[in-house]
C-alpha positions as CSV (number, residue, x, y, z in Angstrom):
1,X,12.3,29.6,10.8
2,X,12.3,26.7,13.0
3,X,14.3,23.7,11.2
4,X,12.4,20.8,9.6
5,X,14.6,18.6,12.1
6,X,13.4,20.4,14.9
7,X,9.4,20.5,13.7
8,X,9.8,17.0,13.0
9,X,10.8,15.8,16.6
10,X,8.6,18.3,18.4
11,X,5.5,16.8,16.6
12,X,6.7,13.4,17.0
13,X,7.0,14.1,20.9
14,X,3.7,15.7,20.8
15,X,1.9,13.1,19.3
16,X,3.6,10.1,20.7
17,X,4.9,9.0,17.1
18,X,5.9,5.9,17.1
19,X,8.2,4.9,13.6
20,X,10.5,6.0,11.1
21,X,10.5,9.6,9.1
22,X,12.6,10.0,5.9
23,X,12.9,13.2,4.3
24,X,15.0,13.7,0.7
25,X,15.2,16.7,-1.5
26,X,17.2,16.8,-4.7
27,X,19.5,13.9,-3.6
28,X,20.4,15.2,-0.4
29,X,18.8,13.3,2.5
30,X,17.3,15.9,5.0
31,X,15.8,13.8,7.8
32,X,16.1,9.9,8.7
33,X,15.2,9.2,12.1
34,X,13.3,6.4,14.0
35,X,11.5,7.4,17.0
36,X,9.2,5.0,19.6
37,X,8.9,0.9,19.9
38,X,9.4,-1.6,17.8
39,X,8.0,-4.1,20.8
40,X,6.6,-2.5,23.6
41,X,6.6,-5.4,25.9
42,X,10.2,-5.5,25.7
43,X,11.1,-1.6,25.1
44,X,12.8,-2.7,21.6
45,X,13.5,0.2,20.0
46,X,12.4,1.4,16.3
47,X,15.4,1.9,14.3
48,X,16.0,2.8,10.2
49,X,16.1,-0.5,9.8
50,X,13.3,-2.0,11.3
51,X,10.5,-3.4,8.8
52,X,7.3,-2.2,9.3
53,X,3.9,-3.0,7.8
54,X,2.5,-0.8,5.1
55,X,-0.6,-1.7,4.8
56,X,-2.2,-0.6,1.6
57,X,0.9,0.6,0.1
58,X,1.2,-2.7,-1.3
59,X,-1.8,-1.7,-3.8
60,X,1.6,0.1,-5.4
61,X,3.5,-3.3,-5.6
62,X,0.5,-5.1,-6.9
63,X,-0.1,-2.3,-9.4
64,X,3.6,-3.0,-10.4
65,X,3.6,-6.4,-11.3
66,X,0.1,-5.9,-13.2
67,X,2.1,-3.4,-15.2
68,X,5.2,-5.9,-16.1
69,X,2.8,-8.3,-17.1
70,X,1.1,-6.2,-19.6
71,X,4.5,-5.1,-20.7
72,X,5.6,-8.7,-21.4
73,X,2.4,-9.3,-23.1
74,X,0.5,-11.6,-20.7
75,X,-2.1,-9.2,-19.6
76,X,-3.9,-6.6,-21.2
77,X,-5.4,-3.6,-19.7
78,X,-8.6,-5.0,-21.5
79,X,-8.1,-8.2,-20.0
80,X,-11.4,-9.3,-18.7
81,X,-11.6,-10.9,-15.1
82,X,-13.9,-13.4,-16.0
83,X,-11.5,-14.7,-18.6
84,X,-8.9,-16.0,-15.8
85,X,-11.3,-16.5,-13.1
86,X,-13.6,-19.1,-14.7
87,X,-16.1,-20.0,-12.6
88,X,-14.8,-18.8,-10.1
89,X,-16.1,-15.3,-8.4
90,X,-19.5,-15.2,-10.6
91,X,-20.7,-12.1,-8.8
92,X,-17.9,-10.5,-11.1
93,X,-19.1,-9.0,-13.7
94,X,-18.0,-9.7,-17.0
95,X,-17.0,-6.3,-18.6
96,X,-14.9,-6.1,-15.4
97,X,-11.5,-5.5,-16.9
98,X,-7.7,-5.6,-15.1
99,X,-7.8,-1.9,-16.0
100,X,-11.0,-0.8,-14.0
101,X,-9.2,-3.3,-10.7
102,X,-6.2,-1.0,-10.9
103,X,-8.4,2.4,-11.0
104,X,-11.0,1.3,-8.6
105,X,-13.5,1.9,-11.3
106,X,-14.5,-2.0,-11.4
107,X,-17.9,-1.9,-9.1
108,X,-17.2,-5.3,-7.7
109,X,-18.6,-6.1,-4.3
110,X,-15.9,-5.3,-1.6
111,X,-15.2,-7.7,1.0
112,X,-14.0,-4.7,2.9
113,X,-15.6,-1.7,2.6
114,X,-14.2,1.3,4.4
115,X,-16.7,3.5,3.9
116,X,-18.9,1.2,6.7
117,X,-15.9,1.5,9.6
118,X,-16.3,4.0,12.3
119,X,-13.0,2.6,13.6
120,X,-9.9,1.0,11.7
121,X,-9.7,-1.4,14.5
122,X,-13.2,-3.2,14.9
123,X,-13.6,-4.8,11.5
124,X,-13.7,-8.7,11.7
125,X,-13.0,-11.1,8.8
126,X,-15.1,-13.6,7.5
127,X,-13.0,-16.5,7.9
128,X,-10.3,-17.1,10.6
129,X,-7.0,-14.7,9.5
130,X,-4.7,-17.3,9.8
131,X,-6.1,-19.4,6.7
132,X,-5.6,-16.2,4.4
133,X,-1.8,-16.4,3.4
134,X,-2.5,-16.5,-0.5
135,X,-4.9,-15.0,-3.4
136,X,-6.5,-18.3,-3.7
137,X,-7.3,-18.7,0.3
138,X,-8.8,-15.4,-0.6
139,X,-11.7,-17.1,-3.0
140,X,-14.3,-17.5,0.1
141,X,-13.8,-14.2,1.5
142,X,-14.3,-12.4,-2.0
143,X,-17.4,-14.7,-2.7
144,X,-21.2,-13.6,-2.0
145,X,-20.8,-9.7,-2.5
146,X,-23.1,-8.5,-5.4
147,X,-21.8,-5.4,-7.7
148,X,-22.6,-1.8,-6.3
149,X,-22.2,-0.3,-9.9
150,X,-21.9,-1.0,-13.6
151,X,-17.7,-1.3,-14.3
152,X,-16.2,1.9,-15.3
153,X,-19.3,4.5,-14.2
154,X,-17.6,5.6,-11.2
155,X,-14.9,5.3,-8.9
156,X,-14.9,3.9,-5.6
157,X,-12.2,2.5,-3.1
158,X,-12.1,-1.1,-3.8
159,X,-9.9,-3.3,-1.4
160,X,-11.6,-6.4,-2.9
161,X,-10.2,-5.3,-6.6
162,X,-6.7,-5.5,-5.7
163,X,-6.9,-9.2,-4.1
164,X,-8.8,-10.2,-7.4
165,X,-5.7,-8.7,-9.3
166,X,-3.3,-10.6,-7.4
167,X,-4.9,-13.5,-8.7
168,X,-5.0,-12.9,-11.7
169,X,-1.6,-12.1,-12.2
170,X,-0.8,-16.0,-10.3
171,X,-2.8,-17.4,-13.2
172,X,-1.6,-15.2,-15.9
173,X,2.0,-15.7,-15.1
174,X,1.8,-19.3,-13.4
175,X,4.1,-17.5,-10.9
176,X,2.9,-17.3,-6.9
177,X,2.1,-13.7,-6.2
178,X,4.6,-13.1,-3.7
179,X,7.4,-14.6,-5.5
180,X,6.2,-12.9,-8.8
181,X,6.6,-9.3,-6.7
182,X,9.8,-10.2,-5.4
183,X,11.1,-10.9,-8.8
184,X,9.4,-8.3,-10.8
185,X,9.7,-5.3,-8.8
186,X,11.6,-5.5,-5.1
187,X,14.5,-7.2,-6.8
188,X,15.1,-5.0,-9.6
189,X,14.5,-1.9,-7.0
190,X,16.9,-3.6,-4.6
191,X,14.1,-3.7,-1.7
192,X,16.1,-6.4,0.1
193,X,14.6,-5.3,3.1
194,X,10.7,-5.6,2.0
195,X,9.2,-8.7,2.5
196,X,5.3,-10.5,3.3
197,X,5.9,-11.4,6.4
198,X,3.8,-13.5,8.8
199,X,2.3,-11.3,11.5
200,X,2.2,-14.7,13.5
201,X,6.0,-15.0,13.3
202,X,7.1,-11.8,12.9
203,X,11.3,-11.2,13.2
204,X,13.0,-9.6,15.4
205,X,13.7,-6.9,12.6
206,X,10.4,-6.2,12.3
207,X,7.5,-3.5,14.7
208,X,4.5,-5.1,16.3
209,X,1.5,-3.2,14.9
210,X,-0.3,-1.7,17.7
211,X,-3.8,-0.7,18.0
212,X,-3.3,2.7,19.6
213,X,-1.0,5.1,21.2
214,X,-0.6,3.2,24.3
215,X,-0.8,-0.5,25.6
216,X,0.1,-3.7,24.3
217,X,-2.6,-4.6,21.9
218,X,-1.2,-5.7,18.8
219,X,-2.9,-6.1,15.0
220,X,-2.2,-9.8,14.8
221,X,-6.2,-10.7,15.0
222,X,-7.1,-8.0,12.8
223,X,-5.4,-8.6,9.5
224,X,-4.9,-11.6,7.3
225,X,-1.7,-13.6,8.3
226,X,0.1,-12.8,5.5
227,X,-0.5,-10.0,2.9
228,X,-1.3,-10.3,-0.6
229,X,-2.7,-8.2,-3.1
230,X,-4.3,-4.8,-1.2
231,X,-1.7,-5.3,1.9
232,X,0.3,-6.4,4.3
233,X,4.0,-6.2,2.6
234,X,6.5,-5.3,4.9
235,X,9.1,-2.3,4.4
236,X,11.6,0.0,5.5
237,X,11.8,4.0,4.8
238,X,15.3,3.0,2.9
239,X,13.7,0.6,0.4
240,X,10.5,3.2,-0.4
241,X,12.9,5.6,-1.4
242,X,14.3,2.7,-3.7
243,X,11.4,2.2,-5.5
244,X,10.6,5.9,-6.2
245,X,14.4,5.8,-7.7
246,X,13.5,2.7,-9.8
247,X,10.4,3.9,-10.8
248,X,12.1,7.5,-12.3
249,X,14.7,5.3,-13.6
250,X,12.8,2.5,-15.4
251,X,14.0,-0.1,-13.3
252,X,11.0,-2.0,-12.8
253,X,8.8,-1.1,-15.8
254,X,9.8,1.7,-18.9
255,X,9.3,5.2,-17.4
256,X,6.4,6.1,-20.4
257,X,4.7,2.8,-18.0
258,X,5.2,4.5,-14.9
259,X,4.1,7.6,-16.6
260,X,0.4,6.6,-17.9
261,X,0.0,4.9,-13.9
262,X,0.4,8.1,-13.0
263,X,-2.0,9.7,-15.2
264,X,-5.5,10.6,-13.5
265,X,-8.4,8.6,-14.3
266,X,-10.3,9.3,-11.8
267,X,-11.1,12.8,-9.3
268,X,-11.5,12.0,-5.7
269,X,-13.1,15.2,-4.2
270,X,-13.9,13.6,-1.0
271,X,-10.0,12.8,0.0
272,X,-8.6,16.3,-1.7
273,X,-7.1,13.7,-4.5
274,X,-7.2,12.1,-7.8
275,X,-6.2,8.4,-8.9
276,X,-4.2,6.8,-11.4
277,X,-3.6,3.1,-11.9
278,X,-1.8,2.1,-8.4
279,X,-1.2,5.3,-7.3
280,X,-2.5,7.8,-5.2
281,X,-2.0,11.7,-6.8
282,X,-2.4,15.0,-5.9
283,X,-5.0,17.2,-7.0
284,X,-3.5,19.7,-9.0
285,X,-0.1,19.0,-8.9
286,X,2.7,16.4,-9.8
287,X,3.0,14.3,-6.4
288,X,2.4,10.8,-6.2
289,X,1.9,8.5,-3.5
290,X,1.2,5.5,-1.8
291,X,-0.8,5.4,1.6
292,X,-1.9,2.5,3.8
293,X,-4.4,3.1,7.1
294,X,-4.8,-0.3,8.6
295,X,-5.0,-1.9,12.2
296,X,-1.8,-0.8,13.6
297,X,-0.2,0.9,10.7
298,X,-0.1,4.5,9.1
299,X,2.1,4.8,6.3
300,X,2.9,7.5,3.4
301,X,5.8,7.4,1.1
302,X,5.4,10.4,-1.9
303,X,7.3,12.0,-4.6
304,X,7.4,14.9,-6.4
305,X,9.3,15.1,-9.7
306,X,8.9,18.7,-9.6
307,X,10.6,19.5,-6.8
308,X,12.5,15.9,-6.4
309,X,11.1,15.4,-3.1
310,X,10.3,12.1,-1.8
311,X,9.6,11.5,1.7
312,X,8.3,8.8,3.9
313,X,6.4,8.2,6.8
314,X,5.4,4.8,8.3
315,X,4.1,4.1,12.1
316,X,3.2,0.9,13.6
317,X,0.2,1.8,15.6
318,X,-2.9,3.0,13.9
319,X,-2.9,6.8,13.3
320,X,0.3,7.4,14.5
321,X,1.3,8.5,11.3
322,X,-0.6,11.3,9.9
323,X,0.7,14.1,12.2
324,X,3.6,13.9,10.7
325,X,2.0,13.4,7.0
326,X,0.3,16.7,7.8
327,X,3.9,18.6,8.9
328,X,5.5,17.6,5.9
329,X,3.1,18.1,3.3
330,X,2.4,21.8,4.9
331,X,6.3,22.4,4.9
332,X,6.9,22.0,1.5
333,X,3.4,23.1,0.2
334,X,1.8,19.3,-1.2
């Protein structure tokens, strides 16, 4: 049988995969390899080090801090929106709870709906996307989109829902968003690497998004300037695999936490998947996972507590990822 090594750089020649792969089974560190450009314009190399953008991974970190709020008592899953938003967002229903925003069971007009793309790249924002650096710069782009469905009847992708949690959890906590994640959940996972950066001032640490396999197109116009509460954090394959160690170790919130986020509530036939609260699970089986698909990013970082394997995958251009998503899970039978 050919080695996972050798499968791994074969596809990633193939495909013209541009990113980091990290592969771990029972403690032992398979694969960890970077392969493509950080910055094509001046042939900077990806290494394990560079931070890449995640995209809607950070649904995950928001999901988080939600959770060590209602663990510290300042949020319940039955919190209603309405009761921290005011009058704020009155297209919100208000039976809309912080429970059916984590399961994407809420019904709450999305202010971007996947469903409508035909390409991940062509989607324009309301409002220019360098005024949307925090959850409250976020209030005129949520505004004016009616409910689709009564909260809790179904579920349904909501980006929308996870900007309205971030929020919440500001005006719940009287902590900033970003600084509430860094505290609640990078620092005690020791994700010194992860970060929201500013796509507009990006370090030299960090990969340029790109639009597609080739050329210099970057995502700078395409997403907001700084990422909040359904994207846009920052990352490195080393620091994913920290949090799936925190998260088994009860690092960031208790594991019987962790454990009912990773309990179904709802089926998603259409992706082959089901849903917990934050986190994307398999359909018949144990793995959970956290995906973003956004302009110039492709990202996957799973575990299996079954078989102890966690694994990530994270490209900077836009489906550069999912070859390799698609080798891995068919090696080891996801």
């Amino acid at each position: 049988m050919e080695s996972l090594s050798d499968l791994v750089d074969a596809t990633a020649v193939a495909v013209g995969f541009s990113g980091v792969v990290r592969v771990d089974l029972q403690g032992e560190t398979l694969i960890a390899k970077a392969y493509g450009l950080a910055n094509r314009a001046y042939e900077i190399p990806n290494t394990l080090t560079t931070q890449f953008g995640t995209a809607s991974a950070t649904k995950g970190l928001t999901a988080l801090a939600v959770m060590v709020l209602v663990e510290q008592g300042r949020l319940e899953l039955t919190t209603t929106a309405r009761s921290l938003l005011g009058d704020d967002l009155p297209e919100i229903a208000a039976d809309v709870t912080v429970e059916h925003l984590l399961g994407h069971r809420s019904g709450i007009g999305d202010y971007l709906d996947e469903d409508e793309l035909d390409d991940i790249t062509q989607y324009v924002m309301r409002v220019p996307v360098h005024q949307l650096a925090t959850p409250e710069d976020y209030l005129l782009v949520l505004s004016g989109h009616p409910t689709a469905y009564p909260a809790g009847d179904r579920f349904a992708y909501n980006n929308a829902g996870y900007v309205v949690l971030a929020v919440l959890v500001e005006r719940a906590s009287g902590v900033g968003y970003h600084e509430l994640v860094r505290r609640r959940v990078l620092e005690p996972a020791g994700m010194t690497d992860t970060a929201f950066l500013r796509s507009d001032e990006l370090p030299a640490g960090a990969a340029r998004g790109y639009l597609a396999r080739d050329g210099l197109r970057s995502n700078v116009l395409h997403l907001p300037v700084v990422g909040v509460g359904d994207g846009g954090a920052y990352s490195t394959a080393a620091d994913c695999h920290r949090l799936w160690q925190a998260l088994q170790s009860g690092r960031i919130v208790s594991r019987e936490t962790f454990a009912q986020m990773r309990t179904p509530v709802s089926d998603w036939p259409e992706e082959s998947r089901r849903y917990g609260l934050g986190f994307h699970l398999h359909a018949t089986g144990d793995a959970a996972w956290l995906e973003g698909y956004d302009a110039g990013v492709s990202f996957t970082s799973l575990h299996d507590p079954g078989t102890q394997l966690t694994y990530t995958v994270i490209a900077n251009w836009s489906d550069g990822g999912w070859p390799l998503v698609a080798l891995l899970n068919d090696r080891f039978g996801i």
